[in-house]
N, C-alpha and C positions, 0 to 999 in steps of 0.2 A: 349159642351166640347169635347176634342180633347186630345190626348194623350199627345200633349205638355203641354196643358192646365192642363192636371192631374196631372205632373209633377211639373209644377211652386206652383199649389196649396198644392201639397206636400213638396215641401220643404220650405212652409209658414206655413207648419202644418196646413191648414186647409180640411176640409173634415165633412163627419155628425158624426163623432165618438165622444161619449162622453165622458167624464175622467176615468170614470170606467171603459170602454171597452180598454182605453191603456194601464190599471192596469192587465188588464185580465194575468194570470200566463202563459208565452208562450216564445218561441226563437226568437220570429219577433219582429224589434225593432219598435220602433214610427215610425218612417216616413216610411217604407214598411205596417203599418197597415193603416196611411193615402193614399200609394199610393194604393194597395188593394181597398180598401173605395173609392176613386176618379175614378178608375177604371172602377169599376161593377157600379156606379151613372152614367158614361160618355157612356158605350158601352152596355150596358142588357137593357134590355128593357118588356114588357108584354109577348111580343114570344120567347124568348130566356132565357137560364138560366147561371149561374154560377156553374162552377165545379172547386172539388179542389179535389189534391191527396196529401194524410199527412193529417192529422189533428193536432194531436200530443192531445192536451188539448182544443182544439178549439179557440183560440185566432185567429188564420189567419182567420179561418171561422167566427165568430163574426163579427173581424175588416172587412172586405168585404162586410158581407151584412146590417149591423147596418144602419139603416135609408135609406136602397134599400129595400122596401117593394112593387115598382112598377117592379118588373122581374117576368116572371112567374114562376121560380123552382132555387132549389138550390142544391145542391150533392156535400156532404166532403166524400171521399173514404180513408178507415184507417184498415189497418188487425192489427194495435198495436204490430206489432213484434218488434221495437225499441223504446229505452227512455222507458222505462217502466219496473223498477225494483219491483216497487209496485203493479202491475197493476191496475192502478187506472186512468190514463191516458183517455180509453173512458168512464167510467163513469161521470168526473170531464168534457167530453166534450159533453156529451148527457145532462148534467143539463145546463149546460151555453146556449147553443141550445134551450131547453126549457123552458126554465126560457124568453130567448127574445123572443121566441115564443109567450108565454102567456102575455109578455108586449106589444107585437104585433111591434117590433122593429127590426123583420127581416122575411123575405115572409113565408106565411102560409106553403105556399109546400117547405119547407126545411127538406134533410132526412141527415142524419149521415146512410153510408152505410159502416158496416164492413166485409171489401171484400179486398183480395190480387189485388190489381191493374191490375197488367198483365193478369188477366184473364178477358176472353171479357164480361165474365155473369155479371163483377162489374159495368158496366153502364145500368147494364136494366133499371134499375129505371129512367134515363134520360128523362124526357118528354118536353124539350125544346132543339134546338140547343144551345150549351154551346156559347156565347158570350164572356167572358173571363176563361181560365183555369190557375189553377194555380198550378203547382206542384212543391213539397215538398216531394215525395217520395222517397224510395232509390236511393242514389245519385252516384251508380256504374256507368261506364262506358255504361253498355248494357245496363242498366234500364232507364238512361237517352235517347239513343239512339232512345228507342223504345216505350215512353211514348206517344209521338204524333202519331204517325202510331197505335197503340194497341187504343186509342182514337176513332183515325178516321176509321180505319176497324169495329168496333165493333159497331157503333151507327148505326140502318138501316139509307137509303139512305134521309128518308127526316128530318134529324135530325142532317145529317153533314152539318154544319154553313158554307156562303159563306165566311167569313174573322173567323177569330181568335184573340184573345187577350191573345198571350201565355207568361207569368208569370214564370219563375222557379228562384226557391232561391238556393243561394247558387252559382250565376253566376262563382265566382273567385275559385270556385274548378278547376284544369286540369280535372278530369273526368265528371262533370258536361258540364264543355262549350265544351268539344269534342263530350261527347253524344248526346248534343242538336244540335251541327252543322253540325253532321253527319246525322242527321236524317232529316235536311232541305235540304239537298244531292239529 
């Protein structure tokens, strides 16, 4: 599969998710949780992991790894400082996390790391080259900016991936797609 191919399959709604993981309480609609899912099945593989910044309640990170048990790691990065009146948010996504854990419906070495993103200590945990990232983090102009660079500085040398599968939501923000295009600069 091929990125076009993830695409056609997403917007056929197909993918390994199953009805209760599109139920999962989250801001990602269907078809971004298929395309997520198509994704990490098409491009991860046993040497390589999946990385996400935002978690929010963990539905992106669910929809992503749900039926990808063949990647070797996984890392959802979330300090919880937004959306979160209750603060209930990483707990309600440390159980979803663990609960497919124990069903064995998403990779053994997946961690829920709560850690400010722009700090480079928030990837220790990395132990595969990330094959797709997907951020969801603060959507300011300089955080967009500098998500991929703070990424790739931070992981030692044999840990940055030769390609990327970089994923950020919220494209049709102005501060979003400026951040991210400046940083491909």
């Amino acid at each position: 599969m091929n990125i076009q191919q993830a695409v056609i399959d997403t917007l056929q709604q197909r993918s390994k998710l199953s009805p209760d993981v599109l139920k999962i309480d989250g801001m990602m609609g269907v078809y971004q949780r298929h395309l997520l899912n198509n994704l990490v099945a098409a491009f991860c593989d046993p040497s390589s992991s999946y990385l996400e910044v935002g978690c929010y309640r963990g539905a992106a990170t669910l929809a992503a790894l749900y039926g990808n048990r063949h990647i070797g790691s996984a890392r959802s990065i979330d300090n919880f400082s937004q959306f979160d009146k209750r603060s209930s948010n990483e707990a309600a996504a440390r159980q979803w996390i663990d609960s497919a854990k124990l069903q064995r419906t998403i990779p053994e070495d997946t961690e829920l790391v709560r850690a400010d993103s722009t700090n480079p200590e928030s990837y220790a945990s990395v132990r595969h080259p990330p094959a797709v990232f997907f951020y969801d983090g603060n959507h300011g102009y300089e955080q967009q900016r500098d998500a991929l660079p703070i990424l790739l500085d931070s992981l030692p040398k044999h840990l940055v991936p030769a390609s990327l599968v970089y994923v950020v939501d919220d494209w049709d923000f102005p501060a979003v797609k400026a951040g991210c295009l400046d940083s491909l600069d």
